[in-house]
C-alpha positions as CSV (number, residue, x, y, z in Angstrom):
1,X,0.0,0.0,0.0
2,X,1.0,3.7,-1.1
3,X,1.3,6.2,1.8
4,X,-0.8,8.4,0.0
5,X,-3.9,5.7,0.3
6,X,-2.1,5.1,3.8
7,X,-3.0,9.0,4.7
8,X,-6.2,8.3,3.1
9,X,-7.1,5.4,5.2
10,X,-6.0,7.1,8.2
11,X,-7.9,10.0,7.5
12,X,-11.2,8.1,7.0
13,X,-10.6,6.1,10.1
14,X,-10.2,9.1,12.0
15,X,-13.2,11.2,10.7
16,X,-15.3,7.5,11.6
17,X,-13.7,8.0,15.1
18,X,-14.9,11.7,15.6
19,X,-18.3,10.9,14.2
20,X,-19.0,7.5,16.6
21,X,-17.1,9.9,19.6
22,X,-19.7,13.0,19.1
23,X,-22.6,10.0,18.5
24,X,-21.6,8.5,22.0
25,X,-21.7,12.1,23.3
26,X,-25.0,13.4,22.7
27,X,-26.7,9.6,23.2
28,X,-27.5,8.7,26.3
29,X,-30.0,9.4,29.7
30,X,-30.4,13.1,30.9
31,X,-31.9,13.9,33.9
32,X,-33.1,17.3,36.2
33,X,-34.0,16.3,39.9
34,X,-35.5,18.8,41.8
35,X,-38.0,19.3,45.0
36,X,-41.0,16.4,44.4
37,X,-39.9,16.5,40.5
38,X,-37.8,14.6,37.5
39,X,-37.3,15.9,34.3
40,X,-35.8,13.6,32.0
41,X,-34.2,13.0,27.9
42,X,-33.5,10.3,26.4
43,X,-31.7,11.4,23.5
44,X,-30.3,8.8,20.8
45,X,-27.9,9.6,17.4
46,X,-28.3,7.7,14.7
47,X,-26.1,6.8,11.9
48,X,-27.7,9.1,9.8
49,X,-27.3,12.0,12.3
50,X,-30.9,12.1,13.1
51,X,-32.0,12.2,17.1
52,X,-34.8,10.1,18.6
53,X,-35.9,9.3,21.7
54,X,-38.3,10.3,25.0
55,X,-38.6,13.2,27.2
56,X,-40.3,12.6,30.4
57,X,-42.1,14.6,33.2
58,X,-42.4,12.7,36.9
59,X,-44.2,14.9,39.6
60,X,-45.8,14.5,43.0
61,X,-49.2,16.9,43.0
62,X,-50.3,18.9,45.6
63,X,-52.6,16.1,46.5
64,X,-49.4,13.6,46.7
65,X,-50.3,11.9,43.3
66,X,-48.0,11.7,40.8
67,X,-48.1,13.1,37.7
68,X,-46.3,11.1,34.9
69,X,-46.1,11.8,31.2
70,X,-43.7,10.6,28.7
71,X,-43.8,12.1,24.9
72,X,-41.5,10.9,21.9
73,X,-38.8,13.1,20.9
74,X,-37.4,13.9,17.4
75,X,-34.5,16.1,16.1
76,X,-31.1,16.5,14.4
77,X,-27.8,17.8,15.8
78,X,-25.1,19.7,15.0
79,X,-21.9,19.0,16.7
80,X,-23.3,19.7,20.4
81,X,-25.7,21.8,19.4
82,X,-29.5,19.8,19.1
83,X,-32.9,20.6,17.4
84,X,-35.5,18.9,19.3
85,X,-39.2,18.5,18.7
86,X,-41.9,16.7,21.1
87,X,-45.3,17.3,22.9
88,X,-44.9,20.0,25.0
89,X,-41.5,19.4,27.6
90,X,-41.4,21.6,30.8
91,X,-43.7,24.0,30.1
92,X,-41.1,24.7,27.0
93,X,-43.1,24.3,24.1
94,X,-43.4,22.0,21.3
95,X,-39.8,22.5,20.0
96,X,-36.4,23.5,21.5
97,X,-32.8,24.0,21.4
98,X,-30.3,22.2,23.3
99,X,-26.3,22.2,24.0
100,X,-24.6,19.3,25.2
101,X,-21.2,20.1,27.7
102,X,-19.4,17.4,28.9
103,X,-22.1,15.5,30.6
104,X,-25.1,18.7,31.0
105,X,-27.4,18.9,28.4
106,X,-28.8,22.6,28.8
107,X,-32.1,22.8,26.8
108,X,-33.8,26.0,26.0
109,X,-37.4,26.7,25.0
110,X,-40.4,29.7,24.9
111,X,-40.3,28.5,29.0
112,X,-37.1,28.7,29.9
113,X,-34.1,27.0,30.2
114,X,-33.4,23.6,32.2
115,X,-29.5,22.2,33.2
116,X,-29.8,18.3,33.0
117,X,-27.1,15.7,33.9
118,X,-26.1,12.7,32.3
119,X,-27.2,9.7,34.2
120,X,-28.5,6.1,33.5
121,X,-32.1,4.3,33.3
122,X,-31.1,2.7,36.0
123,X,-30.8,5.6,38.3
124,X,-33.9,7.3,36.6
125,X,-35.3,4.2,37.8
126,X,-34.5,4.6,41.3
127,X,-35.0,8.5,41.2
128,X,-38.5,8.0,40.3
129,X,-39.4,4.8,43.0
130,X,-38.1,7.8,45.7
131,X,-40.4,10.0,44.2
132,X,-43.0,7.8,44.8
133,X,-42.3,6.5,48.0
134,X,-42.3,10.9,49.1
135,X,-45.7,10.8,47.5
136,X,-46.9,7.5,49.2
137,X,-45.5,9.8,52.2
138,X,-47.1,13.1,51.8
139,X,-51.0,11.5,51.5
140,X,-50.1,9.2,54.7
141,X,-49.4,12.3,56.5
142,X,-52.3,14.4,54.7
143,X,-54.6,11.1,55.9
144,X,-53.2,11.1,59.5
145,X,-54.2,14.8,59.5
146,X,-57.5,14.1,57.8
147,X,-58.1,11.4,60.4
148,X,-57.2,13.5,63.5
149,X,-59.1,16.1,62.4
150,X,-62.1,14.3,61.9
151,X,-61.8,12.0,65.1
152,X,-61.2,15.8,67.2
153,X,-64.6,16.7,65.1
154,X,-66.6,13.7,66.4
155,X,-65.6,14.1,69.7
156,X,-66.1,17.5,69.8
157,X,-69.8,16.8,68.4
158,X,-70.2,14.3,71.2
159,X,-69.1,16.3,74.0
160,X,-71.6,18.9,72.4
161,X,-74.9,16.3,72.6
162,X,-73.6,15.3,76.2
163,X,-73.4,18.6,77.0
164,X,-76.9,19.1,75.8
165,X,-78.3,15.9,77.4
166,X,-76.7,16.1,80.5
167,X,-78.6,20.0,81.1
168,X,-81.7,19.8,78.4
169,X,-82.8,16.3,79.2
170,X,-84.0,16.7,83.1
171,X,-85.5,19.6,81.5
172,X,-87.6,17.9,79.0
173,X,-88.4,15.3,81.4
174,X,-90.1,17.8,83.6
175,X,-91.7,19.7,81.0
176,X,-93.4,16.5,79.5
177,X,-94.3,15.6,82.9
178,X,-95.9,19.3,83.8
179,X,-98.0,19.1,80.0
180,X,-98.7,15.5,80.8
181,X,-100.5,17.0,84.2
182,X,-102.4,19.8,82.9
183,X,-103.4,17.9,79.9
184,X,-105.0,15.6,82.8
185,X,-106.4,18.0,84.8
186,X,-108.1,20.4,82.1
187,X,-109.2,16.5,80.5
188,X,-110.9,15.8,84.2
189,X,-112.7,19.4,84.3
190,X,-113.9,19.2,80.6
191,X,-115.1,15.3,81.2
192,X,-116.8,16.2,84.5
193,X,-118.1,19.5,83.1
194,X,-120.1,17.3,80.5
195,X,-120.3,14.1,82.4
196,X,-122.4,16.3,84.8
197,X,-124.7,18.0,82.2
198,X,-125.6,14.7,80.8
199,X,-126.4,14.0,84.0
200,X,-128.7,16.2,84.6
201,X,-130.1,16.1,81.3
202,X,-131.1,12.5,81.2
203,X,-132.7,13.4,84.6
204,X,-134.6,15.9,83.1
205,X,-135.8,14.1,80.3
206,X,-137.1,11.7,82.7
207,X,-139.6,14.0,84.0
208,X,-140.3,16.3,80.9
209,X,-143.2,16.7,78.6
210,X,-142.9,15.0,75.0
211,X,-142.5,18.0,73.6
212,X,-140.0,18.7,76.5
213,X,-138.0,15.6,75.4
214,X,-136.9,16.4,72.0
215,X,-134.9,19.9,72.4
216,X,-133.4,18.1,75.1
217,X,-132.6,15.0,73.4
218,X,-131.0,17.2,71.4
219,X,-129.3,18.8,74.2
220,X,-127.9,15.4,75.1
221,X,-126.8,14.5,71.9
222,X,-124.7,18.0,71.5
223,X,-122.8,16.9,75.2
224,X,-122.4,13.8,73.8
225,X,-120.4,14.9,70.3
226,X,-118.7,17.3,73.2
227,X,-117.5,13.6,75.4
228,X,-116.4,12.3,71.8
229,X,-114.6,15.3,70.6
230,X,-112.6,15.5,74.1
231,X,-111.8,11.4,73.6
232,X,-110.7,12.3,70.0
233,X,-108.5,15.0,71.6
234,X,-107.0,13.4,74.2
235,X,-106.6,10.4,72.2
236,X,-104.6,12.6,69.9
237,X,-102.8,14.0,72.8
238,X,-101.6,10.8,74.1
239,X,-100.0,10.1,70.7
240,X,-98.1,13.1,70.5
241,X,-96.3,12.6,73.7
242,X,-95.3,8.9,72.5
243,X,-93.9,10.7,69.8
244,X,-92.0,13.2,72.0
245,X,-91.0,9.9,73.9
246,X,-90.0,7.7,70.9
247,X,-87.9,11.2,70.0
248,X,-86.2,11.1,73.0
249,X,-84.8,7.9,73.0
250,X,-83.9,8.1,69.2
251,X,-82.0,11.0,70.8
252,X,-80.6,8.6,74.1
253,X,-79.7,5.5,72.0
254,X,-77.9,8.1,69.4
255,X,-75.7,9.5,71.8
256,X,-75.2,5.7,73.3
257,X,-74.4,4.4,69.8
258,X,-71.9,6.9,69.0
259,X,-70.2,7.0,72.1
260,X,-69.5,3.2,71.2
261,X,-68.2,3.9,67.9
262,X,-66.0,6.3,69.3
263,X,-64.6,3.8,71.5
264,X,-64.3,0.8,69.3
265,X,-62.1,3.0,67.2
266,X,-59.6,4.3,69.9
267,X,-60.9,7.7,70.3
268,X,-59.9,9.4,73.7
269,X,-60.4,11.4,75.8
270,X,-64.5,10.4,75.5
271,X,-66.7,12.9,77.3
272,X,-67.9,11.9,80.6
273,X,-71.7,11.8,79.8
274,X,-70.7,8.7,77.7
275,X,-70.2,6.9,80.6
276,X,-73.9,8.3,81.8
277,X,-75.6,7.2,78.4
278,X,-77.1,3.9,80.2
279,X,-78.4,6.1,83.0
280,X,-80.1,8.1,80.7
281,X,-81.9,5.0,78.8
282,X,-82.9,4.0,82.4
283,X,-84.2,7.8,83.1
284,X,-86.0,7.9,80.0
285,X,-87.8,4.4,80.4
286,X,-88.9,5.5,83.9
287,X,-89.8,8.7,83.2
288,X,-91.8,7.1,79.8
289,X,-93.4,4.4,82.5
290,X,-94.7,7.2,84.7
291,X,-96.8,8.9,81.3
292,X,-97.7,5.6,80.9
293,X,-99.4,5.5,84.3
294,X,-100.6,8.5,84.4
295,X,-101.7,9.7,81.4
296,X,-102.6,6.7,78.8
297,X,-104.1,4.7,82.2
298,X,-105.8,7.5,82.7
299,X,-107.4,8.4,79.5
300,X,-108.6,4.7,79.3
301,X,-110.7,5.4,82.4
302,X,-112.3,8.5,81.5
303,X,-113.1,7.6,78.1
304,X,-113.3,3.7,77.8
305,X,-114.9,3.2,74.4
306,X,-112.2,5.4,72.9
307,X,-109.3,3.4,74.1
């Protein structure tokens, strides 16, 4: 061989060289790491000295999701200096300019510019299982505070209703039990108050003339509707304090319930009423007993056909 094809050769050779040195420079993994974010190029030359490849956006939300969104990438290079083209990267826009410097590629768009360092899939990899393993963290600790904030909610709700049964219950109690007693008394004036003028009525029919007999038949009948009206009354009467009653101790047995709940799931410091809650089943059942007595008892003896 010549040494003028000799310097040819050589020449070649070394040209190949510089081309497969600058193709081994620009290829490879790039990557930004910043607080709860990746940004990441994957950049490969090819023979032709076109560039392929991804770019890649990893982020933990403000919610602690992640947000992960990979884009093909396309371009041609110039020595160090690239043309790139994907969906948008960064916030930078559809298409961009980058320089590669030893092992930074700086890319620069209508966004801004970004510094990323050469790295390897491998340690993308691992970059990104941190990043979720922050997120994982960050809704743990936003459910531990949801959870504590509800549980100090339901407790403070509770301590509100034992508040408000420990003062308005007795309160109640002795309210039903005062309307319970004038409903009774103004029933037994009413009932006698009629009960009396039939009385005398029927006497007096005994004794009347015929024509006598008929306005006060009608008399009787008019204190008899009155009886009936008064049964239908008290009758209606009686049912509305059940349903006071049956409120009540929807009311008890609520507080009761929840103050179980509240223990089978740990909460503490429980109010101290919760510990009361069986007392007041047992108040309400006398106190309920008592209307029973008094009031349905004695409704069926002043109006026994209406019972």
């Amino acid at each position: 061989m010549g040494a003028k094809m000799k310097m040819i050769l050589g020449l070649v050779l070394a040209l190949g060289l510089v081309a497969c040195s600058n193709s081994g420079k620009i290829s490879g993994v790039y990557v930004r790491e910043s607080d709860n974010q990746l940004l990441f190029v994957q950049i490969v030359k090819t023979d032709d000295g076109k560039l392929t490849g991804r770019s890649e956006t990893v982020a933990i939300l403000a919610d602690g999701s992640i947000k992960d969104e990979s884009f093909p990438l396309e371009g041609s290079a110039d020595g160090m200096q690239l043309s790139l083209k994907t969906n948008v990267l960064f916030g930078m826009g559809p298409s961009f300019s980058g320089t590669i410097s030893g092992n930074a590629l700086t890319i620069v768009g209508d966004g801004g510019q970004a510094v990323l360092k050469r790295t390897t899939l491998e340690k993308f990899t691992r970059q990104k299982n941190s990043l979720s393993a922050a997120a994982k963290g960050i809704v743990a600790t936003k459910d531990r505070a949801k959870n504590e904030a509800d549980k100090q909610a339901f407790l403070k709700n509770l301590a509100d209703d034992g508040d408000e049964l420990e003062t308005k219950l007795p309160q109640v109690f002795e309210r039903l039990h005062q309307n319970v007693q004038a409903v009774l008394e103004r029933t037994q004036k009413r009932h006698d108050a009629i009960a009396g003028n039939l009385k005398k009525l029927r006497a007096k029919r005994l004794i009347a003339s015929p024509d006598d007999k008929i306005s006060i038949e009608g008399d009787i009948q008019s204190e008899v509707g009155d009886m009936q009206s008064l049964a239908s009354d008290y009758d209606a009467t009686v049912s509305e304090v059940r349903n006071s009653y049956d409120e009540l101790e929807a009311v008890v047995n609520s507080f009761k319930a929840n103050c179980e709940k509240a223990s089978s799931l740990g909460y503490a410091p429980l109010p101290v009423q919760c510990a009361d809650a069986q007392s007041y089943i047992a108040k309400y059942k006398k106190t309920r007993a008592i209307v029973k007595d008094q009031f349905e008892t004695a409704g069926t003896g002043l109006f026994p056909r209406s019972q």
